[in-house]
TORKOLVEX-326052 format. One line per 2 residues: number of its first residue (from 1); for each residue x, y, z of N, C-alpha, C. Coordinates in Angstrom, 1 decimal, padded with zeros to 4 digits. Layout:
NUM> X,Y,Z,X,Y,Z,X,Y,Z  ... .
***
This chain:
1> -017.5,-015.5,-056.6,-016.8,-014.4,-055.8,-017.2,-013.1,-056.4  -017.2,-012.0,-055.5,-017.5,-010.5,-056.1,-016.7,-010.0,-057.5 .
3> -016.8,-009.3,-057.8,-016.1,-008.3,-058.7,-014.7,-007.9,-058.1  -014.8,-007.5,-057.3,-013.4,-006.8,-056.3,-014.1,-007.3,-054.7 .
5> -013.3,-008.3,-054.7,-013.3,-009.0,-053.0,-012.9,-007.7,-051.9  -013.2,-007.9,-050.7,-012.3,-007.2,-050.2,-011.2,-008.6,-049.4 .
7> -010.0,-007.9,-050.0,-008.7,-009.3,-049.6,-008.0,-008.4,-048.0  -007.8,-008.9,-047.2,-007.0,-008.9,-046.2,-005.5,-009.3,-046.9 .
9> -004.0,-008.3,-046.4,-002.8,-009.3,-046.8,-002.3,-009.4,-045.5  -001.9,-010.5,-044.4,-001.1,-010.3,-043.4,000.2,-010.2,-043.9 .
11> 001.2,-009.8,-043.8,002.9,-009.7,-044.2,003.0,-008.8,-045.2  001.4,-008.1,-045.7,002.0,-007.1,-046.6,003.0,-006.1,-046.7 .
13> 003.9,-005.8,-045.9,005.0,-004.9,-046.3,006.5,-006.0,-046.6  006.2,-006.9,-046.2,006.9,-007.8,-046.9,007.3,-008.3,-048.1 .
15> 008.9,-008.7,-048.1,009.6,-009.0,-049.5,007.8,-009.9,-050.5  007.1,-011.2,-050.0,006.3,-011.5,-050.6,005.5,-010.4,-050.5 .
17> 004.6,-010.1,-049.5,003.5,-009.7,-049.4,003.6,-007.7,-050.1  004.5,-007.6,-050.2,004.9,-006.0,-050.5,004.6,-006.3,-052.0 .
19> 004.8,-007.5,-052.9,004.4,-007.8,-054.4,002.9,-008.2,-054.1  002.2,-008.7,-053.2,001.2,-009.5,-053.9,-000.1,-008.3,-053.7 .
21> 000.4,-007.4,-052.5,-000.8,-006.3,-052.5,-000.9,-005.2,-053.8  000.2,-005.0,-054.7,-000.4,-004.0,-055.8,-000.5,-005.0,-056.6 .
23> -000.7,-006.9,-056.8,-001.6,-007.4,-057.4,-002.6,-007.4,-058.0  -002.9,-007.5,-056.1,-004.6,-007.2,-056.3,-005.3,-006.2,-056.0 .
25> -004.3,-005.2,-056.0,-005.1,-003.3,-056.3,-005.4,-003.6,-057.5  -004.0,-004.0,-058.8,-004.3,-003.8,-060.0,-005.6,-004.9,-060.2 .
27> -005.7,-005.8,-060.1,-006.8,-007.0,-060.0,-008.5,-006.0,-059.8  -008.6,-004.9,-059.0,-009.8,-004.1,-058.5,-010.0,-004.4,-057.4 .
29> -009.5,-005.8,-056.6,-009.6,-006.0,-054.9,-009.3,-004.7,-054.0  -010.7,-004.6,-053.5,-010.3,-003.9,-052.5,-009.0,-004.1,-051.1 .
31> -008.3,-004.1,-050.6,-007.1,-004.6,-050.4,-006.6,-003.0,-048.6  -006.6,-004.2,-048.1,-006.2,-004.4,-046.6,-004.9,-004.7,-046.0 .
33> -003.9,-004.3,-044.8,-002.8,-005.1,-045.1,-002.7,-004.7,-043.5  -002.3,-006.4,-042.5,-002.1,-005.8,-041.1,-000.4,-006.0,-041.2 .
35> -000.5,-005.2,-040.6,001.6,-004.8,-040.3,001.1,-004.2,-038.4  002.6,-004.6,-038.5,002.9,-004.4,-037.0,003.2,-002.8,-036.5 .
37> 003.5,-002.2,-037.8,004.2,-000.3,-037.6,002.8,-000.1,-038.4  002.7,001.2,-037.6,001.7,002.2,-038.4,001.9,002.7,-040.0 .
39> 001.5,002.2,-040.6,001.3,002.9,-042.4,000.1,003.7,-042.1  000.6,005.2,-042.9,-001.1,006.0,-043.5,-002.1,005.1,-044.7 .
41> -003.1,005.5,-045.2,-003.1,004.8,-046.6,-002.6,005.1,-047.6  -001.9,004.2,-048.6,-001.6,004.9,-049.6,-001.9,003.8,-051.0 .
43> -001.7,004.5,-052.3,-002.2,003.9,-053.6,-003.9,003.2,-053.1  -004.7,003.3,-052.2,-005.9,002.8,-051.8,-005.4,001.5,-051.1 .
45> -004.7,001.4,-050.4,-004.4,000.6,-049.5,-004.9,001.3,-047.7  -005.6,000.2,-047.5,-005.5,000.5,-045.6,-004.9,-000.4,-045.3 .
47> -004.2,-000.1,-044.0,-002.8,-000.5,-043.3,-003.6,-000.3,-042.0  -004.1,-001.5,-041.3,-004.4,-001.7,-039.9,-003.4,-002.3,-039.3 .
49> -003.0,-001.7,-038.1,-001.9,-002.6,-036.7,-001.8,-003.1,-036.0  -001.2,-004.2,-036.1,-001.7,-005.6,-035.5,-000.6,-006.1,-035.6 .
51> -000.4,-007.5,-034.8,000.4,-008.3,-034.5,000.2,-009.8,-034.8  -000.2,-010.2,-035.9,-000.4,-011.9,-035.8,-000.4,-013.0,-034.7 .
53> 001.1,-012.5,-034.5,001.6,-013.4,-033.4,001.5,-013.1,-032.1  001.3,-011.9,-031.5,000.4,-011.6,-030.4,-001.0,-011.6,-030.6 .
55> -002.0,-011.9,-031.5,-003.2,-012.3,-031.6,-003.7,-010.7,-031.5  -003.3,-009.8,-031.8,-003.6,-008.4,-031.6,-004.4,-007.8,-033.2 .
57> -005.2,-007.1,-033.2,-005.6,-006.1,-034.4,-006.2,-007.6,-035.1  -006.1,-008.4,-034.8,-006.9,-009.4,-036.4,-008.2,-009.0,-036.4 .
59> -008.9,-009.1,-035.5,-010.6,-008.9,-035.7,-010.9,-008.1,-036.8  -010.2,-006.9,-036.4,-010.7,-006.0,-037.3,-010.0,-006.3,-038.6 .
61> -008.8,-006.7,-038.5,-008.3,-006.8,-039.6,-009.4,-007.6,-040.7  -009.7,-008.6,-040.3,-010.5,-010.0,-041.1,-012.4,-009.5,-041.3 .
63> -012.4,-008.4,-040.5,-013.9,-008.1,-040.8,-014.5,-007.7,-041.9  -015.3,-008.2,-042.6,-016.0,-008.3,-043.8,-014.9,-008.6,-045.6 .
65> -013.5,-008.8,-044.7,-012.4,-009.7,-045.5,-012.8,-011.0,-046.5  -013.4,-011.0,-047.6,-013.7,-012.1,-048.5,-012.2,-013.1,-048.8 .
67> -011.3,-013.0,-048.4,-010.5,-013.7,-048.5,-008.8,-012.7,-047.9  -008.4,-014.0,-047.2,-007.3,-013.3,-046.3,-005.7,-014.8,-047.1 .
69> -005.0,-013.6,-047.4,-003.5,-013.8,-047.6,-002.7,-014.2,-046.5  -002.2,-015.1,-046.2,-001.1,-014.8,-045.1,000.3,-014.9,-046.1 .
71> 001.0,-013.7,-045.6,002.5,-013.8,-046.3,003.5,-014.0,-045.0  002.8,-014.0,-043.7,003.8,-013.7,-042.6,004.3,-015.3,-042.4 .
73> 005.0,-015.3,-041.2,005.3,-016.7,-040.9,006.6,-016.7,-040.0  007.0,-017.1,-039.5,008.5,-017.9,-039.1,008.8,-018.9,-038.8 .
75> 009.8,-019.3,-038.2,010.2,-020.9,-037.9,009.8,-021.1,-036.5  009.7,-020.5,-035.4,008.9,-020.7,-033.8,007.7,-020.7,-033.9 .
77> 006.8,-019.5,-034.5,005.3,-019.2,-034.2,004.7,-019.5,-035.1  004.6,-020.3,-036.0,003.9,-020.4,-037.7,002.7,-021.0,-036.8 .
79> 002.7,-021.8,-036.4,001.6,-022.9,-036.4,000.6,-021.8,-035.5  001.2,-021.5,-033.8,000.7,-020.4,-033.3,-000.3,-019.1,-034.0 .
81> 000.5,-018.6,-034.9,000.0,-017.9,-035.6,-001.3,-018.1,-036.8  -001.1,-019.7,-037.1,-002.2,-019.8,-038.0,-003.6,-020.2,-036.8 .
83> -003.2,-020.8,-035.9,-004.4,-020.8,-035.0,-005.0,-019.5,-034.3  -004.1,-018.2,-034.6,-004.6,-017.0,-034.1,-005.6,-016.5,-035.2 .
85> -004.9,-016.8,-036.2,-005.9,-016.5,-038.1,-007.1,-017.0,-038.1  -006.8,-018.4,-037.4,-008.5,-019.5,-037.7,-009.2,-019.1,-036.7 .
87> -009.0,-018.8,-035.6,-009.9,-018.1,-035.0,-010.5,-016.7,-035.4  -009.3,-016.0,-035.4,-010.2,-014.7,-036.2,-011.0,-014.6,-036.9 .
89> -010.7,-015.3,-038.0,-011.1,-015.9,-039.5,-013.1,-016.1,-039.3  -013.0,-017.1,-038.1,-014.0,-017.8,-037.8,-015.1,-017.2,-037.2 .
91> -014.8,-016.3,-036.6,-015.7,-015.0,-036.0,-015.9,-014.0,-036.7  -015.4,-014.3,-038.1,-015.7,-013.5,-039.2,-016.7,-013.4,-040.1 .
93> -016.7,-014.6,-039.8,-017.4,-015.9,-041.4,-017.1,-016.6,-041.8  -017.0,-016.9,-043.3,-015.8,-018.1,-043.6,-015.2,-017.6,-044.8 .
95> -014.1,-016.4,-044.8,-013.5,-016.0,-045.6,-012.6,-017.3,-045.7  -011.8,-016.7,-047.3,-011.1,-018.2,-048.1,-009.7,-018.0,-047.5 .
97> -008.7,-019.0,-047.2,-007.6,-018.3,-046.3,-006.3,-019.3,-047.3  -005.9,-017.9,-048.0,-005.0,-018.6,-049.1,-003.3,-018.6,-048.3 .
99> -002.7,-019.4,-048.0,-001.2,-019.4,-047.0,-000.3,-019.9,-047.9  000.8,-019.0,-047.2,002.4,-019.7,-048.5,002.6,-020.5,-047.0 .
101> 003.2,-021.9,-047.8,003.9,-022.8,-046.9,005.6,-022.9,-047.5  006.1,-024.0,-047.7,007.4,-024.7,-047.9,007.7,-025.7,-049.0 .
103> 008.0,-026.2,-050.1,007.7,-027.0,-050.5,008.6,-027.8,-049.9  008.6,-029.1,-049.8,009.1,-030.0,-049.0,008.7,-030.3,-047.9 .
105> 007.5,-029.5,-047.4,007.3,-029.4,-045.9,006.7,-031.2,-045.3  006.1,-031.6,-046.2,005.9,-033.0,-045.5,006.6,-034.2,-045.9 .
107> 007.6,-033.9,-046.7,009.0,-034.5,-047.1,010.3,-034.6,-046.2  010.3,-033.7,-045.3,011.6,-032.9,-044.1,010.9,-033.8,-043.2 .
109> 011.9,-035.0,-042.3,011.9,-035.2,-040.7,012.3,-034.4,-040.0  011.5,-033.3,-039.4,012.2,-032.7,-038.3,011.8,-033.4,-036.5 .
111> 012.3,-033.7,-036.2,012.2,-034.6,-035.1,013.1,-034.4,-034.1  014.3,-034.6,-034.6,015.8,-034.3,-033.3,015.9,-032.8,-033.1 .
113> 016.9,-032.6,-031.6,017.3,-031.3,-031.9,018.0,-030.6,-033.2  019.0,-031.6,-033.9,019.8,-030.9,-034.9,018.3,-031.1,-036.0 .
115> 017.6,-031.6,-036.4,017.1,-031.0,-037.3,016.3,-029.6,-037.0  015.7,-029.7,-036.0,014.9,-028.3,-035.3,015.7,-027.6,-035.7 .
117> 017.6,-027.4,-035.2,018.0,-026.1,-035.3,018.3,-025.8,-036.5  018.4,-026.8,-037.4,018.6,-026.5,-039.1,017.3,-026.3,-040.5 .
119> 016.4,-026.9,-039.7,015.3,-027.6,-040.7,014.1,-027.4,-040.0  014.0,-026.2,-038.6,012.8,-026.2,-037.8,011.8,-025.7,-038.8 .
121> 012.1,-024.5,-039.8,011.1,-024.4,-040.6,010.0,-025.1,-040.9  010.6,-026.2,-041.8,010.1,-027.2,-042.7,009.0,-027.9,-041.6 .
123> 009.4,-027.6,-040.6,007.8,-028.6,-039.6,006.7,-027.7,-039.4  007.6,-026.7,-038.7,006.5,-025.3,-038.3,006.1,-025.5,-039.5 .
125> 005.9,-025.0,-040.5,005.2,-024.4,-041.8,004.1,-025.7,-042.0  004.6,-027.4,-042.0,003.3,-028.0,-042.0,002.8,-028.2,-041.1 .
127> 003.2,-027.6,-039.5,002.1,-027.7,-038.5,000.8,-026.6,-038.7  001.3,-025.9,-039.3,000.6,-024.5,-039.5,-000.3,-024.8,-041.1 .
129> 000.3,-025.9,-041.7,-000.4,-026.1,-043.2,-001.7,-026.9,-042.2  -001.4,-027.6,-041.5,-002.4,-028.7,-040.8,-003.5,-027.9,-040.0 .
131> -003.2,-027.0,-039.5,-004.1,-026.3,-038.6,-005.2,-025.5,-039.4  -004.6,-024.9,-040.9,-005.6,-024.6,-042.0,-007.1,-025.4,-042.5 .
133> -005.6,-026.6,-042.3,-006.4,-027.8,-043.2,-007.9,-028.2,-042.1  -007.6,-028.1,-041.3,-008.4,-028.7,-040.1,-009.7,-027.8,-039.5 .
135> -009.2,-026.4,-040.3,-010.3,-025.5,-039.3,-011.7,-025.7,-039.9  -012.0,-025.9,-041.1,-013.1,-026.2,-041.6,-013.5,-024.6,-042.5 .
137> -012.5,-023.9,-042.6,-012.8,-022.8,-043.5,-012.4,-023.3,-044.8  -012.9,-022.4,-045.8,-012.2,-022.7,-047.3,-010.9,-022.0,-047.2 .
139> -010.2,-022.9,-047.9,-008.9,-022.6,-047.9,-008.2,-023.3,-048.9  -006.5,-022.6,-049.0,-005.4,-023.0,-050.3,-004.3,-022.7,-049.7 .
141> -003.5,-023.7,-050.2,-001.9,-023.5,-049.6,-001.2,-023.6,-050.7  -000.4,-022.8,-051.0,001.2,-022.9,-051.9,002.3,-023.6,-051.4 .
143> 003.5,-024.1,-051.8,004.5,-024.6,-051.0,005.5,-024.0,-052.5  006.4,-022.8,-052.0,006.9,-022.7,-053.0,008.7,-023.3,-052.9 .
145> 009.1,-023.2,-053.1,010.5,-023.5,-052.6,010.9,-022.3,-052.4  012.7,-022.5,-052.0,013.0,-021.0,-050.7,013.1,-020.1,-052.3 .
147> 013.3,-018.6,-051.9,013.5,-017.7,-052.5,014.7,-016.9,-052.7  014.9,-016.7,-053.9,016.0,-016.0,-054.2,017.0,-014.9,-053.5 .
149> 015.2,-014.1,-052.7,016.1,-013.1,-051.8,016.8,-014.1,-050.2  016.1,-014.9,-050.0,016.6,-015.9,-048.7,018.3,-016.3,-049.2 .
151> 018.4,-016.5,-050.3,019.9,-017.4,-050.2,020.8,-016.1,-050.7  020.1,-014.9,-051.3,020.5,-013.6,-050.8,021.4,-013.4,-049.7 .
153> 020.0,-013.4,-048.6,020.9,-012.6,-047.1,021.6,-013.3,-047.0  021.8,-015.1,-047.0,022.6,-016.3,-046.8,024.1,-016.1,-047.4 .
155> 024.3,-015.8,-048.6,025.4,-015.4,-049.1,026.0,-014.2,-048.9  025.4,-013.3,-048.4,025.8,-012.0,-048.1,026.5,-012.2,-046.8 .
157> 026.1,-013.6,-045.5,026.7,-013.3,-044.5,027.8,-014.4,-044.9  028.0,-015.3,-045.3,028.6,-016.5,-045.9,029.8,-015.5,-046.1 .
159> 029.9,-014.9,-047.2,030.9,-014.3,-047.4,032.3,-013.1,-046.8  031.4,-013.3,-045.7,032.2,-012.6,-044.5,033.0,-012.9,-044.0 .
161> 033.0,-014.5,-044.3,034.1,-015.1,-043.5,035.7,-015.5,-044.3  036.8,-015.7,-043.9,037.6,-016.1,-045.0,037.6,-017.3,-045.5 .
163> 036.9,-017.9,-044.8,036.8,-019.9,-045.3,035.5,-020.1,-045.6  034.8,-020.4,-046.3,033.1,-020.6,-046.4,032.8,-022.1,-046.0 .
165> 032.2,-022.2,-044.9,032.0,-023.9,-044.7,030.4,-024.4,-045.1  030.2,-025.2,-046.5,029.4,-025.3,-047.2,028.3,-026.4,-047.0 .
167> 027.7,-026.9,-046.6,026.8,-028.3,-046.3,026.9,-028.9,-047.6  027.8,-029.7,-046.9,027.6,-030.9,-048.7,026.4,-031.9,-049.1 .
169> 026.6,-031.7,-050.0,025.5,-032.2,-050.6,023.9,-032.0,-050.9  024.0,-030.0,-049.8,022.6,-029.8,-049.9,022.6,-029.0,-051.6 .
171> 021.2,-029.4,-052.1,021.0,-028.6,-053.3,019.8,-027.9,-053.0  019.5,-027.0,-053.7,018.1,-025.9,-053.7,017.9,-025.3,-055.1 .
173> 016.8,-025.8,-055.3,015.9,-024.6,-056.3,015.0,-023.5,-056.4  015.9,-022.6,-056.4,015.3,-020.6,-055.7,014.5,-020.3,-056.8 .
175> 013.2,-020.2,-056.6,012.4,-019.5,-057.1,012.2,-017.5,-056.8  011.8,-016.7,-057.8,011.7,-016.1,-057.8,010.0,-015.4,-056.8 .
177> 010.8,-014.3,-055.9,009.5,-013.6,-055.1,008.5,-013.5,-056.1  008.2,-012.8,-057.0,007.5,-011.9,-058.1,006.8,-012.8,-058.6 .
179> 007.5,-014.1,-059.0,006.5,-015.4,-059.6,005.7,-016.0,-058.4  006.1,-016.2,-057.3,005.3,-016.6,-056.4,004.2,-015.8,-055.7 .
181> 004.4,-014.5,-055.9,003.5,-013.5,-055.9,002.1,-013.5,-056.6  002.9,-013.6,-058.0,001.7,-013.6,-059.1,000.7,-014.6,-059.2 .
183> 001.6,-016.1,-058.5,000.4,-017.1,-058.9,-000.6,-017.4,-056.9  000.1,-016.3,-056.1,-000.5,-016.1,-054.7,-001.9,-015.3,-055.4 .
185> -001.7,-014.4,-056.1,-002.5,-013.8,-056.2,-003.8,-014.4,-057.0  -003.5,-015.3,-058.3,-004.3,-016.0,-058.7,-004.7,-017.2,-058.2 .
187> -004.5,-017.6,-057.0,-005.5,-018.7,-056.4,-006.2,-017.4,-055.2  -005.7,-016.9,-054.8,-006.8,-015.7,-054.0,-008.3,-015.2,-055.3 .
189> -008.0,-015.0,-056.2,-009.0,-015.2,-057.1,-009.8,-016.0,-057.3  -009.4,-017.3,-057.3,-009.7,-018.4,-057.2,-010.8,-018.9,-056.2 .
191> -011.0,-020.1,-056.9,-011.9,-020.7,-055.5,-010.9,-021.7,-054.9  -011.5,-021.7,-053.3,-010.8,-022.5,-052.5,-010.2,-023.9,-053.1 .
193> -008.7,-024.0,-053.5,-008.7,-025.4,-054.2,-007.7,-026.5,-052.9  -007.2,-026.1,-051.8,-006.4,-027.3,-051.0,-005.4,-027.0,-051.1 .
195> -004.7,-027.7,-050.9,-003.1,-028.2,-051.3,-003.2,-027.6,-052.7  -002.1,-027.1,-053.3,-002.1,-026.8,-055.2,-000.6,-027.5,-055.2 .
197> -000.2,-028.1,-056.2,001.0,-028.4,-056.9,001.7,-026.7,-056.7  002.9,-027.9,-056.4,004.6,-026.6,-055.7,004.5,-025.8,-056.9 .
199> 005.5,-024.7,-056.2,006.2,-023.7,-057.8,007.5,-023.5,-057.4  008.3,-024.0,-058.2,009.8,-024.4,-058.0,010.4,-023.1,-059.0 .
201> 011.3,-022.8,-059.1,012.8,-021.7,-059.9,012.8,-023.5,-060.7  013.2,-022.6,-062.2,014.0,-023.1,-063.0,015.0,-024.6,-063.1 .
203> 015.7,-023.8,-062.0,016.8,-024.9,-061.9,017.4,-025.2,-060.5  018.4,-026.1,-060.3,018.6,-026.9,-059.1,020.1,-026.5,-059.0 .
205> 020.2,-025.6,-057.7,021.9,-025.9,-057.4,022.6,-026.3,-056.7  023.4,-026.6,-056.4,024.5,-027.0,-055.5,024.2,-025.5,-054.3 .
207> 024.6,-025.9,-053.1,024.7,-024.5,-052.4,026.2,-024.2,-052.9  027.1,-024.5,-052.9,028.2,-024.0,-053.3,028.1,-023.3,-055.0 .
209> 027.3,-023.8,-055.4,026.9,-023.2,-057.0,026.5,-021.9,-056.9  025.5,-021.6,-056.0,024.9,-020.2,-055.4,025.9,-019.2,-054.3 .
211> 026.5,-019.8,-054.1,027.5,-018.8,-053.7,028.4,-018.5,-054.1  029.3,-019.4,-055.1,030.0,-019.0,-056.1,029.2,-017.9,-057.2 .
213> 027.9,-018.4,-057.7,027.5,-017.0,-058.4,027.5,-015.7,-057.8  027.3,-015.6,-056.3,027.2,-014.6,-055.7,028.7,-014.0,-055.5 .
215> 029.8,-014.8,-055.2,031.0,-014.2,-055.5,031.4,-013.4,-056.5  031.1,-014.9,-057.6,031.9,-013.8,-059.3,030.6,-012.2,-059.2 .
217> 029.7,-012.4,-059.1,028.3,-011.1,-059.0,029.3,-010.5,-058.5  030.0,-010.0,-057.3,030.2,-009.5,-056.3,032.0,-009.5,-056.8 .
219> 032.7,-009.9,-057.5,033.8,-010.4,-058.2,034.7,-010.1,-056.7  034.4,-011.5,-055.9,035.3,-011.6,-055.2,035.3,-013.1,-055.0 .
221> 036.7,-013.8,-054.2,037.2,-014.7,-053.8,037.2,-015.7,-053.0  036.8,-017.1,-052.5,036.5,-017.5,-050.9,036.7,-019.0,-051.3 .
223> 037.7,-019.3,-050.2,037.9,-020.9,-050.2,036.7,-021.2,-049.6  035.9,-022.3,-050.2,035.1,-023.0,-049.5,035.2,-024.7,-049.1 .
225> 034.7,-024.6,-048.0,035.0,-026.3,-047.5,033.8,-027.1,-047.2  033.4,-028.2,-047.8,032.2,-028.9,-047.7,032.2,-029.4,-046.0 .
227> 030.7,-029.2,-045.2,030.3,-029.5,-044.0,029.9,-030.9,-044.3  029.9,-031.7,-043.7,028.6,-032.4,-043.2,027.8,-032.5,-042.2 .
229> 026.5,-032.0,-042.5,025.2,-032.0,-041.8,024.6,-033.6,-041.5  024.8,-033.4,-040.1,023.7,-034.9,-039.4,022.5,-034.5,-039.5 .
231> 021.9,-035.6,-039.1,020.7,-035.7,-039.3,019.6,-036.3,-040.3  018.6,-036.9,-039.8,017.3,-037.4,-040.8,017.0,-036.0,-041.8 .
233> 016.9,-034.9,-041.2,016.0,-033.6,-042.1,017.5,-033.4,-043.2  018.8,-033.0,-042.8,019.6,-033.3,-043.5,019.9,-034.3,-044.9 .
235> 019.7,-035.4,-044.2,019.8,-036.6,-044.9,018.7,-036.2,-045.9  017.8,-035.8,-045.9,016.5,-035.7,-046.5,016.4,-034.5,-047.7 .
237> 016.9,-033.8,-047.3,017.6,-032.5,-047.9,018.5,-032.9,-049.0  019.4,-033.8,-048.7,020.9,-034.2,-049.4,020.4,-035.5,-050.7 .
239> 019.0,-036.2,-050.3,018.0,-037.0,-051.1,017.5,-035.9,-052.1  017.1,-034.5,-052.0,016.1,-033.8,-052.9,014.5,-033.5,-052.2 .
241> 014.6,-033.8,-051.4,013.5,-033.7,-050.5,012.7,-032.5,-051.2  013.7,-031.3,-050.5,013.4,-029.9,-050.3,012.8,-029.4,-051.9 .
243> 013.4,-030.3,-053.2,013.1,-030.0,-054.4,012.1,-030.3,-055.1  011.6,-029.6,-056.1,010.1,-030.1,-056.9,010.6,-029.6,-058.3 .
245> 011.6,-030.6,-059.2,011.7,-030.4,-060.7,010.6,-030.6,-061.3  009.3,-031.6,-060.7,008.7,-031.6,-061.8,007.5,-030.2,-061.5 .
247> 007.4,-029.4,-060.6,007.1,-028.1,-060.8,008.0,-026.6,-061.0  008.6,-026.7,-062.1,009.6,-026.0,-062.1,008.6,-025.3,-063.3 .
249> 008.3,-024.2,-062.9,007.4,-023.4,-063.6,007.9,-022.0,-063.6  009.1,-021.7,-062.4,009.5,-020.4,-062.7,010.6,-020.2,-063.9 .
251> 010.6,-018.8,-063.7,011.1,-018.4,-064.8,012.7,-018.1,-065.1  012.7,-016.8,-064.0,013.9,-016.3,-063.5,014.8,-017.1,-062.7 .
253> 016.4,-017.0,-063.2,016.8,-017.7,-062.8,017.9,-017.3,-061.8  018.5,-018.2,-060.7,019.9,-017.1,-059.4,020.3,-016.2,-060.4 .
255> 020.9,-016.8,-061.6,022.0,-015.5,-061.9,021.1,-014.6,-062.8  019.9,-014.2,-063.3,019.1,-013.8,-063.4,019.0,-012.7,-062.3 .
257> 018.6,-013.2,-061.2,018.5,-012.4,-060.3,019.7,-011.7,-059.6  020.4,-012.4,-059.7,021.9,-011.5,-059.4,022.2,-010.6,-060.4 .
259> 022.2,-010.9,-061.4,022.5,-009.5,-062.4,021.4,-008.1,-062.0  020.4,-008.9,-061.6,019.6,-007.3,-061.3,020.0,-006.8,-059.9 .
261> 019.8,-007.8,-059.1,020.5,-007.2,-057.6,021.8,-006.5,-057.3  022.6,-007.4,-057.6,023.7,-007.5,-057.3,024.9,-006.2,-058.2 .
263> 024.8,-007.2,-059.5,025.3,-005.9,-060.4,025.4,-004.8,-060.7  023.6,-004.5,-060.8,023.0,-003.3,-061.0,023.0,-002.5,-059.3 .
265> 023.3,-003.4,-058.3,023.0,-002.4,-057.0,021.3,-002.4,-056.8  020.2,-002.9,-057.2,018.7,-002.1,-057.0,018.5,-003.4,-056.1 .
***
């Protein structure tokens, strides 16, 4: 690979993709980023506008692109959207197309309605890991587990209510944005490696564990009452599905990250 690639980031203004582009400024990549609002350039970043998921601005975005980031994604259009990438991609050349997936993603049954409406993620993200897999470009997928800022907004709305109604028995291990960032950026360095072994947070909690830290953070009070969730993706969830202890490589830990969010206000 060159000296300084030129990297495309899709989602760069994003909680991930807003870390992984002054990565690879600092790295010497020359560095691209399509967003949907107009950005000027700035720190040597160009900001082209585009739409992923309307198949809008990629051409240019991916043109003479040595390797393309996806940070975007959602739970409807993931897959959609990575078929809009492979095509672009492909009328490009064969730039390397490094994608954050889910970990657990081919561990989750999503099949019924109630898992769709709980667990649609976890499919989208491997219909969309599959559509990578299949295009015949070089490529690498991450599956990190959810993120610290996700069970964030989660507890922030949780707490609104006077009774918190908790899914029992789900657990999750929140890895940190910044760590998942950093090792995004070193397989975009990289050569095309596949599938890579997950990157898990530290440790494993209860959801009730995580929102009780987000309370005492926040030093306030909330009866909570354990739900139970139907379902196979559920059921699957409540087994450890969603978890990867034996890639627990992050560093930072929830209350880690609550003392800087939360406490401090930043």
């Amino acid at each position: 690979m060159a000296q300084s690639p030129r990297v495309l980031v899709i989602g760069g203004t994003g909680r991930l993709g807003g870390r992984v582009v002054p990565l690879l400024r600092d790295a010497g990549c020359e560095v691209r980023v399509l967003t949907r609002h107009a950005h000027e350039t700035k720190n040597g970043v160009e900001y082209l506008t585009g739409d992923l998921s309307k198949d809008e601005g990629i051409l240019v975005g991916v043109n003479g692109a040595a390797v393309i980031v996806n940070c975007a994604g959602n739970a409807k259009g993931d897959a959609q959207q990575a078929r809009n990438l492979v095509r672009a991609a492909m009328q490009a050349g064969s730039p390397h197309l490094v994608c954050v997936s889910v970990a657990g993603a081919d561990r989750i049954p999503v099949a019924s309605a109630v898992d769709r409406a709980m667990f649609g993620y976890f499919g989208a993200k491997l219909e969309a890991e599959r559509v990578v897999a299949d295009s015949g470009l070089p490529w690498t997928t991450l599956r990190p587990t959810q993120f610290h800022d996700a069970f964030l907004i989660v507890a922030q709305q949780m707490v609104k209510l006077p009774v918190i109604p908790v899914p029992a028995g789900f657990r999750f291990q929140p890895v940190d944005t910044a760590e998942v960032a950093a090792r995004l950026v070193q397989l975009a360095l990289g050569t095309p490696a596949g599938l890579v072994p997950e990157i898990a947070g530290p440790r494993i909690y209860g959801m009730a564990d995580l929102v009780r830290g987000y309370l005492r953070a926040r030093g306030k009070h909330r009866m909570m009452v354990p739900v139970w969730i139907p379902g196979k993706a559920a059921s699957a969830v409540r087994a450890g599905a969603n978890l990867a202890p034996e890639h627990a490589v992050g560093q930072r830990t929830w209350e880690d990250f609550l003392a800087e969010r939360v406490l401090t206000g930043t």
